[in-house]
PDB file of the backbone (N, CA, C, O) and the ligand in Angstrom, with CONECT records:
HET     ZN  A 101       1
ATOM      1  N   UNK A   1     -60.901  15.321 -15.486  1.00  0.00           N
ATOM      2  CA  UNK A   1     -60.702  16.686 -14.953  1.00  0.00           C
ATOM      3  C   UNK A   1     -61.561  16.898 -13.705  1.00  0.00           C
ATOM      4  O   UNK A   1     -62.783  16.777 -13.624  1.00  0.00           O
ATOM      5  N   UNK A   2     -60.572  17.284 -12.617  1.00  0.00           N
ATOM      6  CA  UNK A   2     -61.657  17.666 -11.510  1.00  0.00           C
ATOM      7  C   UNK A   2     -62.051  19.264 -11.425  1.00  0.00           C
ATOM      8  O   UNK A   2     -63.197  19.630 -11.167  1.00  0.00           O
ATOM      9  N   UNK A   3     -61.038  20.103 -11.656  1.00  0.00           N
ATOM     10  CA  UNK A   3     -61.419  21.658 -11.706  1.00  0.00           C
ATOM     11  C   UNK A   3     -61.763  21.920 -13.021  1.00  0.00           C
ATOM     12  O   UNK A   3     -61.302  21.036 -13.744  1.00  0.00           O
ATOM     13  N   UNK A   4     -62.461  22.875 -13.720  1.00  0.00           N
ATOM     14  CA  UNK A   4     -63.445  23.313 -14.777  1.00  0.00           C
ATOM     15  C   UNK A   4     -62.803  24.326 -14.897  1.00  0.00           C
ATOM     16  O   UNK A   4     -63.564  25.127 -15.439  1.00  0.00           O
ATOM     17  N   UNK A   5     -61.351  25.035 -14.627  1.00  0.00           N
ATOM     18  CA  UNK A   5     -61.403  26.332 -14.780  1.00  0.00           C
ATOM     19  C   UNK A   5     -60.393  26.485 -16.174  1.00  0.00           C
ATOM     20  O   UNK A   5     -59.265  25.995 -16.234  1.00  0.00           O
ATOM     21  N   UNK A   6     -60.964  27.171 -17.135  1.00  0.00           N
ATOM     22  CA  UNK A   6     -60.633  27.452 -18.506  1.00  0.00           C
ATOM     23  C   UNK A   6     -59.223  27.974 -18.611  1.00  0.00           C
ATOM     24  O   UNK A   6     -58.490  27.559 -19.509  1.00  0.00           O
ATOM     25  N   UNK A   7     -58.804  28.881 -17.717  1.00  0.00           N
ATOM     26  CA  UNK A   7     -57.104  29.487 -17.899  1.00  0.00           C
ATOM     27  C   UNK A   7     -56.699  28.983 -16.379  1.00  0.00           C
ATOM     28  O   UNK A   7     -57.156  28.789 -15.253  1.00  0.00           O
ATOM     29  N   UNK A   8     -55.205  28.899 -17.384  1.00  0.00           N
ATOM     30  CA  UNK A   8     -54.784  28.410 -16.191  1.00  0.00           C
ATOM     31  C   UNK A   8     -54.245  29.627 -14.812  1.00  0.00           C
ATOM     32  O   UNK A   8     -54.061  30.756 -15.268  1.00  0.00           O
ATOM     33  N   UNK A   9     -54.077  29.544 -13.782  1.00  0.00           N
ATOM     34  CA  UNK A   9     -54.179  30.122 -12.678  1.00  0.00           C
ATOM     35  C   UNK A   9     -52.194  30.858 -13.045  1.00  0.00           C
ATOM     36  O   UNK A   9     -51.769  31.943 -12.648  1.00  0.00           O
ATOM     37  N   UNK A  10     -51.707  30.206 -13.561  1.00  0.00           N
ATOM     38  CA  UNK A  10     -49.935  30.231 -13.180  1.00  0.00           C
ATOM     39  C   UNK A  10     -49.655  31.491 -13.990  1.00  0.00           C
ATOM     40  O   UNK A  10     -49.144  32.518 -13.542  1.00  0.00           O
ATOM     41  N   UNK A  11     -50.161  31.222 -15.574  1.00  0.00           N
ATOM     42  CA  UNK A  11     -49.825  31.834 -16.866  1.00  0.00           C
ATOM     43  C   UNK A  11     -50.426  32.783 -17.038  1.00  0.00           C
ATOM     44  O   UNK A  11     -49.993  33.833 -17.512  1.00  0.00           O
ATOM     45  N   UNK A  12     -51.943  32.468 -16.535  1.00  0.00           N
ATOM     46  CA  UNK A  12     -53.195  33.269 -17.444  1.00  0.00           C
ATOM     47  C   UNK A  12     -53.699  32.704 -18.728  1.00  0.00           C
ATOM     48  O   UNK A  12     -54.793  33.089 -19.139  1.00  0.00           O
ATOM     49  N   UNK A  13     -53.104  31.951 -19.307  1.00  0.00           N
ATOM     50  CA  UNK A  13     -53.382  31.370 -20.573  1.00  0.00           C
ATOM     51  C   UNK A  13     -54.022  30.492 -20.619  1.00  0.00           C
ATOM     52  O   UNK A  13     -53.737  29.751 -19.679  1.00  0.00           O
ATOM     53  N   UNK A  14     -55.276  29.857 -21.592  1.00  0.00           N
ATOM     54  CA  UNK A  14     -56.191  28.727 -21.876  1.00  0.00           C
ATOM     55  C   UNK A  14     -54.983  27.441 -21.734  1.00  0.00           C
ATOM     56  O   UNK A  14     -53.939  27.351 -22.379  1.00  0.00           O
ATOM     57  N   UNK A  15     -55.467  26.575 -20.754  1.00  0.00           N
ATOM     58  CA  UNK A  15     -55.103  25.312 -20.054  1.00  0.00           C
ATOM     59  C   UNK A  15     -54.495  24.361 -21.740  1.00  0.00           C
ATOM     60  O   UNK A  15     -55.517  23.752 -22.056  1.00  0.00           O
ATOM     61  N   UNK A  16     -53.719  24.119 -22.504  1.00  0.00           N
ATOM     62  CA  UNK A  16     -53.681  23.024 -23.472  1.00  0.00           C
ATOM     63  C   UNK A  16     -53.528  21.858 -22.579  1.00  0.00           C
ATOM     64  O   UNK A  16     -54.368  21.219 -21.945  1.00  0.00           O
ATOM     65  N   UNK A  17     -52.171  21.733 -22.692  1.00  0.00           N
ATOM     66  CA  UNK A  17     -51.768  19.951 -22.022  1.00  0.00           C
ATOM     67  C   UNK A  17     -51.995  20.579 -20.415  1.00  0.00           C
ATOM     68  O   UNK A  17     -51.203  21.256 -19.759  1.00  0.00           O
ATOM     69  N   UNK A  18     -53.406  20.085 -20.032  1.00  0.00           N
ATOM     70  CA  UNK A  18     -53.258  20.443 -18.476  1.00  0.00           C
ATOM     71  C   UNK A  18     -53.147  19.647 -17.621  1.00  0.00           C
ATOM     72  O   UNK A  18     -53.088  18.536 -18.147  1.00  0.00           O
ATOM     73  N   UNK A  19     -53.054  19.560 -16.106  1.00  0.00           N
ATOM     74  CA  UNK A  19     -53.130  18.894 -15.287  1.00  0.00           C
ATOM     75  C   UNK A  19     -53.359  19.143 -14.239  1.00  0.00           C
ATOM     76  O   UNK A  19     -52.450  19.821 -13.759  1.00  0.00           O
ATOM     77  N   UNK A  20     -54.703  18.811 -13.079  1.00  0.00           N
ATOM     78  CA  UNK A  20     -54.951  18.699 -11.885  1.00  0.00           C
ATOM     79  C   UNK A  20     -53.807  19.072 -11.229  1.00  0.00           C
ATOM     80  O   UNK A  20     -52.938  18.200 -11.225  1.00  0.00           O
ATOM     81  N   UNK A  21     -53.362  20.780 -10.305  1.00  0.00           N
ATOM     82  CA  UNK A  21     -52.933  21.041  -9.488  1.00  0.00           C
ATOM     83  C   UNK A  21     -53.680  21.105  -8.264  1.00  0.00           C
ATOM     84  O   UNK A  21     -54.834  21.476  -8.478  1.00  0.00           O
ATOM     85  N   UNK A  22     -53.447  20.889  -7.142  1.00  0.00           N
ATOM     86  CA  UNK A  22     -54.441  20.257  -5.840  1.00  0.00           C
ATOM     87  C   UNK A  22     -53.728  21.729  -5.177  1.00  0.00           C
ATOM     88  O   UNK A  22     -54.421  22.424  -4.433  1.00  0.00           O
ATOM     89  N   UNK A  23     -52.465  22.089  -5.470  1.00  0.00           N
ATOM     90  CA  UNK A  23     -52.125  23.425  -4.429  1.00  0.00           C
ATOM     91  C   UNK A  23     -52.492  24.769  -5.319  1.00  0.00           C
ATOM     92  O   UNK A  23     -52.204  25.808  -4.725  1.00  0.00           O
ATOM     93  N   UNK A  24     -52.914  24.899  -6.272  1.00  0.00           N
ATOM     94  CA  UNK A  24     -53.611  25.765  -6.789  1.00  0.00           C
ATOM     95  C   UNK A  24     -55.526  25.074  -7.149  1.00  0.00           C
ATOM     96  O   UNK A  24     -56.306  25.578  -7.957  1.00  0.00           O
ATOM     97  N   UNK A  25     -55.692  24.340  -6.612  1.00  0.00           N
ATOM     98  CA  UNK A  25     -57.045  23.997  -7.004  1.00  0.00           C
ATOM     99  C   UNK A  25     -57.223  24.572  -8.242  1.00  0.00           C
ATOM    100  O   UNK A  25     -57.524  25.761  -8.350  1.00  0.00           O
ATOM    101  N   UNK A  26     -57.030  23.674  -9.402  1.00  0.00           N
ATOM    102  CA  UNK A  26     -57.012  24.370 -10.370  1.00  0.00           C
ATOM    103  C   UNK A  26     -56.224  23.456 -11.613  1.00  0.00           C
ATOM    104  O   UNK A  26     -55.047  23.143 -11.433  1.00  0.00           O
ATOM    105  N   UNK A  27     -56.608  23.234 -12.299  1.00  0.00           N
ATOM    106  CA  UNK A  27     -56.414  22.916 -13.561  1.00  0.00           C
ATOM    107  C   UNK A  27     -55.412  23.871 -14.151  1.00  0.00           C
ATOM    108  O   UNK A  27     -55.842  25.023 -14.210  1.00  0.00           O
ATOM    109  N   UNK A  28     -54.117  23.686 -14.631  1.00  0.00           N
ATOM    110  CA  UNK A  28     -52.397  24.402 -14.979  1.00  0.00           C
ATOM    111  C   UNK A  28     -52.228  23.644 -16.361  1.00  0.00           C
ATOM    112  O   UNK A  28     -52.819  22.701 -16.886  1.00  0.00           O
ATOM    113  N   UNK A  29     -51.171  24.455 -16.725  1.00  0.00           N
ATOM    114  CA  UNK A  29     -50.357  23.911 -17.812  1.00  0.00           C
ATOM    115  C   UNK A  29     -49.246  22.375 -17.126  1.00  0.00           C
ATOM    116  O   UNK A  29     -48.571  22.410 -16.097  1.00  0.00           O
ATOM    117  N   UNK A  30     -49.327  21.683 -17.683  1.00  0.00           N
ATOM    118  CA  UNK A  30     -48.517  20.377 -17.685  1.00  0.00           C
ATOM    119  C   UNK A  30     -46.914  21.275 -17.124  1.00  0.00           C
ATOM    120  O   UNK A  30     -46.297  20.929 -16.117  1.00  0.00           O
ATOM    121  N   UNK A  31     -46.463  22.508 -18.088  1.00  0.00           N
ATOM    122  CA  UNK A  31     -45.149  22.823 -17.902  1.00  0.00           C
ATOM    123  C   UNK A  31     -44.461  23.157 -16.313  1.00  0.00           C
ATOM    124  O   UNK A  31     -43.390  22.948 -15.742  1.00  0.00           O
ATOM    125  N   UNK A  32     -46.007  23.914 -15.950  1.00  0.00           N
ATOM    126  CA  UNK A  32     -46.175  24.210 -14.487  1.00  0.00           C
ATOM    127  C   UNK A  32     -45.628  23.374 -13.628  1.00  0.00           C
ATOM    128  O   UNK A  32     -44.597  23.538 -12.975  1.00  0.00           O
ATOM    129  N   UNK A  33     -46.378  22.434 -13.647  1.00  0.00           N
ATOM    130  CA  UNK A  33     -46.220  21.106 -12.447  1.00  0.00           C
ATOM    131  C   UNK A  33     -44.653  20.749 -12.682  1.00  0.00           C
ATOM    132  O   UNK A  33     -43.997  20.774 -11.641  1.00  0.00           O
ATOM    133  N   UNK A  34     -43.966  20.436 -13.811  1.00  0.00           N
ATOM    134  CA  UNK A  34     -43.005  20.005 -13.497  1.00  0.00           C
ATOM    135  C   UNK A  34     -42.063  20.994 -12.892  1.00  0.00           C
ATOM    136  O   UNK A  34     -41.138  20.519 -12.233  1.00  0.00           O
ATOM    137  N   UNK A  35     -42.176  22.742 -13.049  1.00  0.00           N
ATOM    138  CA  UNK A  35     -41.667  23.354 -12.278  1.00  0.00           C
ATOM    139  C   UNK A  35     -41.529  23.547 -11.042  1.00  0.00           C
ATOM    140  O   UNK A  35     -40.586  24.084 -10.460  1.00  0.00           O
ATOM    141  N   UNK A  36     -42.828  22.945 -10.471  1.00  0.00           N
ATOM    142  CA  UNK A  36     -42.873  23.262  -8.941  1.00  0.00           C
ATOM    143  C   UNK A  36     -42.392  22.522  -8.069  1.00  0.00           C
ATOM    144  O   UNK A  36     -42.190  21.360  -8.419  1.00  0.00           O
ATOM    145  N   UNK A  37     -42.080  22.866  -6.816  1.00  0.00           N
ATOM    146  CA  UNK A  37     -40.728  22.398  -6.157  1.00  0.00           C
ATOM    147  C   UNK A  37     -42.052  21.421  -5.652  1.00  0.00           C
ATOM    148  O   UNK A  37     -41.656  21.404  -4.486  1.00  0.00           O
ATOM    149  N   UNK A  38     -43.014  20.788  -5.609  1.00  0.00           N
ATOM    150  CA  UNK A  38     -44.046  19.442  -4.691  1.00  0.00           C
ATOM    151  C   UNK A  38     -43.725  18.474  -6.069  1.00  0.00           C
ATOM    152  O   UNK A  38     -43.975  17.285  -5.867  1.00  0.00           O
ATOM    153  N   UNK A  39     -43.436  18.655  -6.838  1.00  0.00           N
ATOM    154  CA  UNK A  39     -43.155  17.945  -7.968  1.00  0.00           C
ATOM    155  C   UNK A  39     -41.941  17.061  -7.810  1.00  0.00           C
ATOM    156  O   UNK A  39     -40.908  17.667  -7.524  1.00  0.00           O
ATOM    157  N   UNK A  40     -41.860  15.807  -7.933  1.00  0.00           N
ATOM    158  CA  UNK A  40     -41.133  14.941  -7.331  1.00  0.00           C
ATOM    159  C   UNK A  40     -40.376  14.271  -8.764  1.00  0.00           C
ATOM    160  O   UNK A  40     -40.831  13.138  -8.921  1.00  0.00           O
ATOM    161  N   UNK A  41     -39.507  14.572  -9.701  1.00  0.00           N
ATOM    162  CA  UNK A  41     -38.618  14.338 -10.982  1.00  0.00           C
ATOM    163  C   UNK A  41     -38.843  12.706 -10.393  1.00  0.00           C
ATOM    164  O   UNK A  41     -39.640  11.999 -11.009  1.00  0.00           O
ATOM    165  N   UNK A  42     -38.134  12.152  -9.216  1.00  0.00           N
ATOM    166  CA  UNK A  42     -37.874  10.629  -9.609  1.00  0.00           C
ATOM    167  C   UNK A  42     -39.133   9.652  -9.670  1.00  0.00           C
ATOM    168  O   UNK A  42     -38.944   8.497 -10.052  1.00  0.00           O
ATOM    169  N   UNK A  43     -40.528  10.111  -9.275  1.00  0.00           N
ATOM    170  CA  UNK A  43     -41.258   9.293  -9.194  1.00  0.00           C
ATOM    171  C   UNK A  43     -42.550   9.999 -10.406  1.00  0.00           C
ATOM    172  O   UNK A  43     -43.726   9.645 -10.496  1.00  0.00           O
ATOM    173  N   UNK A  44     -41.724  11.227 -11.338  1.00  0.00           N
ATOM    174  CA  UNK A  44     -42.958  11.821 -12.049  1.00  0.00           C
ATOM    175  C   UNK A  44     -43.747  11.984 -11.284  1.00  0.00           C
ATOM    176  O   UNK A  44     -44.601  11.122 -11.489  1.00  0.00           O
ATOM    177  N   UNK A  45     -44.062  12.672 -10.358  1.00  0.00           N
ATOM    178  CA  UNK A  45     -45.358  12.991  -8.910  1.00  0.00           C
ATOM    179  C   UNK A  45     -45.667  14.184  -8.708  1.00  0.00           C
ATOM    180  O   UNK A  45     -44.883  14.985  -9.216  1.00  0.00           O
ATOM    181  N   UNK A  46     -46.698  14.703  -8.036  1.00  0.00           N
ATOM    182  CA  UNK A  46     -46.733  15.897  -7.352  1.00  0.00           C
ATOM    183  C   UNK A  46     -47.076  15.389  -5.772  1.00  0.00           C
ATOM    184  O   UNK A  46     -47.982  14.651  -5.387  1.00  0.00           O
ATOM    185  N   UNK A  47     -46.222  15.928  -5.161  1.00  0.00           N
ATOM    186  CA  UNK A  47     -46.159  15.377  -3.838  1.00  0.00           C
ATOM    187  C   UNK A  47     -46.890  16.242  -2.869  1.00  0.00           C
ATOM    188  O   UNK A  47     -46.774  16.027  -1.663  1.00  0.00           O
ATOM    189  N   UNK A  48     -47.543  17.088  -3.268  1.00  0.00           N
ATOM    190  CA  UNK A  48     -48.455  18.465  -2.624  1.00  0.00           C
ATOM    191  C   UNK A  48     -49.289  17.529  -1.580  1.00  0.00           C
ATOM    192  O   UNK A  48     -48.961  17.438  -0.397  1.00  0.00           O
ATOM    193  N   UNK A  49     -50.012  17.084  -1.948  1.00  0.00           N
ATOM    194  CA  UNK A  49     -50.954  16.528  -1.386  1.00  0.00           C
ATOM    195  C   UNK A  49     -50.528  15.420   0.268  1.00  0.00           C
ATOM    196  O   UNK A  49     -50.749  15.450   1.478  1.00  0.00           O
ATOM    197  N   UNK A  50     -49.855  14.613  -0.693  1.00  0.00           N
ATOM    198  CA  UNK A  50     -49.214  13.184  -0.127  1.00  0.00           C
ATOM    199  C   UNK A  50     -48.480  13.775   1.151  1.00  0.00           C
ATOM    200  O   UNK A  50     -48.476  13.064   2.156  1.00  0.00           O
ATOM    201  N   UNK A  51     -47.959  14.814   1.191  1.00  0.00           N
ATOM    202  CA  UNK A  51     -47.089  15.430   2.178  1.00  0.00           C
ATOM    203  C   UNK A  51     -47.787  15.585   3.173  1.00  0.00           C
ATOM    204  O   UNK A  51     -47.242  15.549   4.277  1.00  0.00           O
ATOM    205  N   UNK A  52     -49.255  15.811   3.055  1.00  0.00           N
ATOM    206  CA  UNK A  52     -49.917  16.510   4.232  1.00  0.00           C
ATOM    207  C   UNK A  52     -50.532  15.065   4.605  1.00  0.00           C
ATOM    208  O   UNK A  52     -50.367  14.590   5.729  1.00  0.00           O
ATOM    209  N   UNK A  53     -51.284  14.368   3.551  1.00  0.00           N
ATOM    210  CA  UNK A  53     -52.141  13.152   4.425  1.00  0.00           C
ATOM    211  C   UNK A  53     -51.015  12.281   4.583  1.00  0.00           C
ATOM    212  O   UNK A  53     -51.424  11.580   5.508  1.00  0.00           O
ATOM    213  N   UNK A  54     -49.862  11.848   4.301  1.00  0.00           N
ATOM    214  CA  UNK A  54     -49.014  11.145   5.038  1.00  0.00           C
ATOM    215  C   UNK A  54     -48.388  11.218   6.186  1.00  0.00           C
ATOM    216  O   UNK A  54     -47.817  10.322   6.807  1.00  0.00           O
ATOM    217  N   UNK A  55     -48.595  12.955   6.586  1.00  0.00           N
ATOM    218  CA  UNK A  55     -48.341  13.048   8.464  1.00  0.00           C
ATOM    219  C   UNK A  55     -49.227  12.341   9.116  1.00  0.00           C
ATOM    220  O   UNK A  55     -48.804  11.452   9.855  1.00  0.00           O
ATOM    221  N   UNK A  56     -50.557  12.549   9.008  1.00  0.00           N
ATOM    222  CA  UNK A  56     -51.653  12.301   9.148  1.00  0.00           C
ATOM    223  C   UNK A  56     -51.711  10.833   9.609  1.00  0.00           C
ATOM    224  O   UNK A  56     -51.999  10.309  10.685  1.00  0.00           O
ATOM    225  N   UNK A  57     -51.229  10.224   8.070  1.00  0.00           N
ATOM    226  CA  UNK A  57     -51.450   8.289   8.170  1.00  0.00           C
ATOM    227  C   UNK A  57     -50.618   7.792   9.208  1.00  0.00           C
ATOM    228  O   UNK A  57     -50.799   6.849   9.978  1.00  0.00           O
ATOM    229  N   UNK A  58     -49.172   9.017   9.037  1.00  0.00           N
ATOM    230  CA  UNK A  58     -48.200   8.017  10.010  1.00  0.00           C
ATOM    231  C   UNK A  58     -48.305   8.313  11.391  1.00  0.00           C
ATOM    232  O   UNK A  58     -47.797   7.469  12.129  1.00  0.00           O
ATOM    233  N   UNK A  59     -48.978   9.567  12.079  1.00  0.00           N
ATOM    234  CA  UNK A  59     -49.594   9.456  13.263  1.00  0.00           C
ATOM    235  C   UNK A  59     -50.408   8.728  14.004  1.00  0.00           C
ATOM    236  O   UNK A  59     -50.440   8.542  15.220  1.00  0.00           O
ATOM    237  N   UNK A  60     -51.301   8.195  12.823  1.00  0.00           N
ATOM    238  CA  UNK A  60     -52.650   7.164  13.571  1.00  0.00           C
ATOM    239  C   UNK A  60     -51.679   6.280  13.267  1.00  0.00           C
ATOM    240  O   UNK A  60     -51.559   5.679  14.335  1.00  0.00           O
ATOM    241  N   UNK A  61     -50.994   5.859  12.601  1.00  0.00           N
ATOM    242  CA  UNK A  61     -50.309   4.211  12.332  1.00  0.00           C
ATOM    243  C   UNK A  61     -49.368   4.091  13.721  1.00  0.00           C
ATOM    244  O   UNK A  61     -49.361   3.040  14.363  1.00  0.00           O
ATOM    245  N   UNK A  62     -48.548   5.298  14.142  1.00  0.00           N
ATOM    246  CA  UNK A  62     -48.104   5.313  15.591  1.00  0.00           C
ATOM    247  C   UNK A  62     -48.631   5.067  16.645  1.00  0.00           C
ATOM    248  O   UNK A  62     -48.007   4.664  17.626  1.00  0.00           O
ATOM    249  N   UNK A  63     -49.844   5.267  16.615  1.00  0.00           N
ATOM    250  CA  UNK A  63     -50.880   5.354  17.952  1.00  0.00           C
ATOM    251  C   UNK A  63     -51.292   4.114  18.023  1.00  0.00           C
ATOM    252  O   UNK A  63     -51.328   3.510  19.095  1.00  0.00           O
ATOM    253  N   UNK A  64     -51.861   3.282  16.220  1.00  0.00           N
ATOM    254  CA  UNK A  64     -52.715   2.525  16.414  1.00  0.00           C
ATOM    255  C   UNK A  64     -51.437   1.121  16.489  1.00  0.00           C
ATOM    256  O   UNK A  64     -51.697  -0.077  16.595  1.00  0.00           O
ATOM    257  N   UNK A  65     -50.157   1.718  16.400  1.00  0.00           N
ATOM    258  CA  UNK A  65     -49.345   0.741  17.199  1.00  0.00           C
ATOM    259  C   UNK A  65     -48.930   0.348  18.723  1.00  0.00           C
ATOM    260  O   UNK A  65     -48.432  -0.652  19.240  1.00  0.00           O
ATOM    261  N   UNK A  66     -49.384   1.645  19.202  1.00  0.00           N
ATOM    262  CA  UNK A  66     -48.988   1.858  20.663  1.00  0.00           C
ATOM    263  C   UNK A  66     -50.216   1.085  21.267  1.00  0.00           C
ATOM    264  O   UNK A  66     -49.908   0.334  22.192  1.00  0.00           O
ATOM    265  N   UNK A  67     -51.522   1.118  20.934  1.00  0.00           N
ATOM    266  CA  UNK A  67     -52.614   0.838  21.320  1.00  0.00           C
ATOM    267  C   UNK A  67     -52.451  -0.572  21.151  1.00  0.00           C
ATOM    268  O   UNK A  67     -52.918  -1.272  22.050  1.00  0.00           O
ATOM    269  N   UNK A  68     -51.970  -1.056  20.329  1.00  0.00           N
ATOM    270  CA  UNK A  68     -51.739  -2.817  20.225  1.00  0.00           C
ATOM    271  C   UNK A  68     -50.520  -2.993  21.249  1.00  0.00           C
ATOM    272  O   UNK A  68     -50.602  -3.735  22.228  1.00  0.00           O
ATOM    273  N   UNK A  69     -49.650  -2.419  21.007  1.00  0.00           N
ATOM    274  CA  UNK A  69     -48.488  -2.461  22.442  1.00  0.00           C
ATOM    275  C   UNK A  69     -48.732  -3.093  23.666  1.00  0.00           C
ATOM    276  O   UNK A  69     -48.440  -4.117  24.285  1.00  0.00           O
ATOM    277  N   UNK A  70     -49.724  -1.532  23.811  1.00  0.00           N
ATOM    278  CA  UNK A  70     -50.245  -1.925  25.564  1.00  0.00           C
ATOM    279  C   UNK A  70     -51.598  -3.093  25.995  1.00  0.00           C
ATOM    280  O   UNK A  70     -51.899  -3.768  26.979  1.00  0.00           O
ATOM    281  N   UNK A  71     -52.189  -2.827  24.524  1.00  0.00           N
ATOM    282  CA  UNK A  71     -53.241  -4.012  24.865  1.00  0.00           C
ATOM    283  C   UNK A  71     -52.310  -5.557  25.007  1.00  0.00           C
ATOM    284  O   UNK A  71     -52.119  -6.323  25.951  1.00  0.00           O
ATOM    285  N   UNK A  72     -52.015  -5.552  24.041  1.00  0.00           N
ATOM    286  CA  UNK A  72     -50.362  -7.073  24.128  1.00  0.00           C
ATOM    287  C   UNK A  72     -49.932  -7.168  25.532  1.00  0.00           C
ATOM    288  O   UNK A  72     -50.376  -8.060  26.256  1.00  0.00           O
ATOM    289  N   UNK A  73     -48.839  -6.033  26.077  1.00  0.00           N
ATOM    290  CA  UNK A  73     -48.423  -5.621  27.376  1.00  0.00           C
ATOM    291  C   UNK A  73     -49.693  -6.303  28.709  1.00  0.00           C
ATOM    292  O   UNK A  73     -49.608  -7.229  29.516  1.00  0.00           O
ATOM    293  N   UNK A  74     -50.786  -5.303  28.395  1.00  0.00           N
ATOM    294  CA  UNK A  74     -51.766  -5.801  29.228  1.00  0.00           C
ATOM    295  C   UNK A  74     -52.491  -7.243  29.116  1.00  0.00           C
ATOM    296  O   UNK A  74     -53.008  -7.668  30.148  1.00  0.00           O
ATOM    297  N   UNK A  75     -52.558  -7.917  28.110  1.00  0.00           N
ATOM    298  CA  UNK A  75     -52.582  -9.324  28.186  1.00  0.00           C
ATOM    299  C   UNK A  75     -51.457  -9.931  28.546  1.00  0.00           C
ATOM    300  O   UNK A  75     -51.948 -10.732  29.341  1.00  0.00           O
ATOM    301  N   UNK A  76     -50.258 -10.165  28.561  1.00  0.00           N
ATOM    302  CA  UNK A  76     -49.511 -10.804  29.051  1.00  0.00           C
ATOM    303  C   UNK A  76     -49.245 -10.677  30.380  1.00  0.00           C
ATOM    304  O   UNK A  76     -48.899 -11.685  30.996  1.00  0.00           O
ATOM    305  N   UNK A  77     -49.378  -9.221  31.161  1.00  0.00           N
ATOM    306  CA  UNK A  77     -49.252  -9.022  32.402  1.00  0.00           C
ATOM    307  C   UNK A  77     -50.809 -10.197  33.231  1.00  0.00           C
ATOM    308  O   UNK A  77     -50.784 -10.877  34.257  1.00  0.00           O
ATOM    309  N   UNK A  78     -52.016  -9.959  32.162  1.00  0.00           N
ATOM    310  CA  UNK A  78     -52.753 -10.746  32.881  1.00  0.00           C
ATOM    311  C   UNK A  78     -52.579 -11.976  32.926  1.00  0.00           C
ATOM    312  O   UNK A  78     -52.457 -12.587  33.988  1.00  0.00           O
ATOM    313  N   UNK A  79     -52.544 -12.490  31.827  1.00  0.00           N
ATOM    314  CA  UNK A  79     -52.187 -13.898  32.031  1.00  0.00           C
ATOM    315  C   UNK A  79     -50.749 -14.823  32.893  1.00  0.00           C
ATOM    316  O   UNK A  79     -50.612 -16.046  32.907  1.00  0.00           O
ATOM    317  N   UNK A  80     -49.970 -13.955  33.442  1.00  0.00           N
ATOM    318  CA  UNK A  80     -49.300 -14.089  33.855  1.00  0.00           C
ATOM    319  C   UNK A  80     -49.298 -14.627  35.829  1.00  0.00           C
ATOM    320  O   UNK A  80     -48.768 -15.463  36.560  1.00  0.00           O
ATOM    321  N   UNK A  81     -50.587 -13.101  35.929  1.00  0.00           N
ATOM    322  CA  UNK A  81     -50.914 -13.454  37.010  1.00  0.00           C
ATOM    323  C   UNK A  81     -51.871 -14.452  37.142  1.00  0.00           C
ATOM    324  O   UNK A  81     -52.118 -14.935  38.247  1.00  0.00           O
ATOM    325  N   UNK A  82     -52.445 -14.818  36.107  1.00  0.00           N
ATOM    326  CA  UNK A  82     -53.725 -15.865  36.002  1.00  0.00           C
ATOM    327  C   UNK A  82     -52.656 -17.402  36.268  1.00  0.00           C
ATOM    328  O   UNK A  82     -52.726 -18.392  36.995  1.00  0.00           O
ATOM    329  N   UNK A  83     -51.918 -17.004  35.456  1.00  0.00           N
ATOM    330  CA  UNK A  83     -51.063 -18.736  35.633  1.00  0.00           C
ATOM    331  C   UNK A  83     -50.160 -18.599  36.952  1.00  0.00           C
ATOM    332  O   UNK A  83     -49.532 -19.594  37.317  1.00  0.00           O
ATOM    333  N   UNK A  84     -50.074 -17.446  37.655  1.00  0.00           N
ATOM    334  CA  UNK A  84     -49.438 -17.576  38.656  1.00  0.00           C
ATOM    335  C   UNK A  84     -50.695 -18.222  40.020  1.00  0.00           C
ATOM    336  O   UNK A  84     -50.368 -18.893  40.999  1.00  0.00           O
ATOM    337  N   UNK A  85     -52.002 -17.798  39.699  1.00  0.00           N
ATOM    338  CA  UNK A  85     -52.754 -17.542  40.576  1.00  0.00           C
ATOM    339  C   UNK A  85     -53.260 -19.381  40.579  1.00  0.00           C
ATOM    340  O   UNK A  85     -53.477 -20.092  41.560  1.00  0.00           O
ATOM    341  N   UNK A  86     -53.305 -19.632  39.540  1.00  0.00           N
ATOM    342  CA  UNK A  86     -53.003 -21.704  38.987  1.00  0.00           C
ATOM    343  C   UNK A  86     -52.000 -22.562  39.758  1.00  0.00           C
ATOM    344  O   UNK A  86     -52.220 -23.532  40.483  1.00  0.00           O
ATOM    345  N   UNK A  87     -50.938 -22.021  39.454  1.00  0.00           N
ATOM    346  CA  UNK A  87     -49.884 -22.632  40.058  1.00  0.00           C
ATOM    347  C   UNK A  87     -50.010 -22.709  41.875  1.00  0.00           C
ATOM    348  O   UNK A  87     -49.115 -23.239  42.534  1.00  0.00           O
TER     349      UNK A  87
HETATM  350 ZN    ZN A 101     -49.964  27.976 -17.346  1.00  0.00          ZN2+
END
């Protein structure tokens, strides 16, 4: 358990089968989560979270592709002129 809080936030009622909600910070009834639309049926998930740090991952993973791109780009342009400057 990461939240400590005794009722749950949804019902009002003492937490039985609970479970870590991250968009209510807050410890819920089990019944909850599967109601809520971040709740993902095919993978049993709550996707609350994952939604936000996966913009996140796939932005730097864009960049930190572009950044290999041009460094690539820019080595081959050099070496190019290096073997031209050989020849
Ligand atoms: Zn509840």
């Amino acid at each position: 358990m990461i939240y400590d809080n005794e009722k749950c936030p949804v019902c009002g009622h003492r937490t039985m089968t609970a479970v870590n909600c991250e968009k209510e910070a807050a410890t819920i009834c089990m019944s909850h989560c599967y109601e809520c639309s971040f709740f993902i049926r095919m993978f049993a998930h709550c996707s609350y979270r994952r939604q936000f740090a996966d913009k996140k991952r796939i932005i730097s993973e864009q960049e930190r592709v572009r950044g290999m791109i041009r460094k690539f780009k820019g080595s081959t342009v050099n070496n190019q002129e290096e073997n031209r400057k050989n020849e």
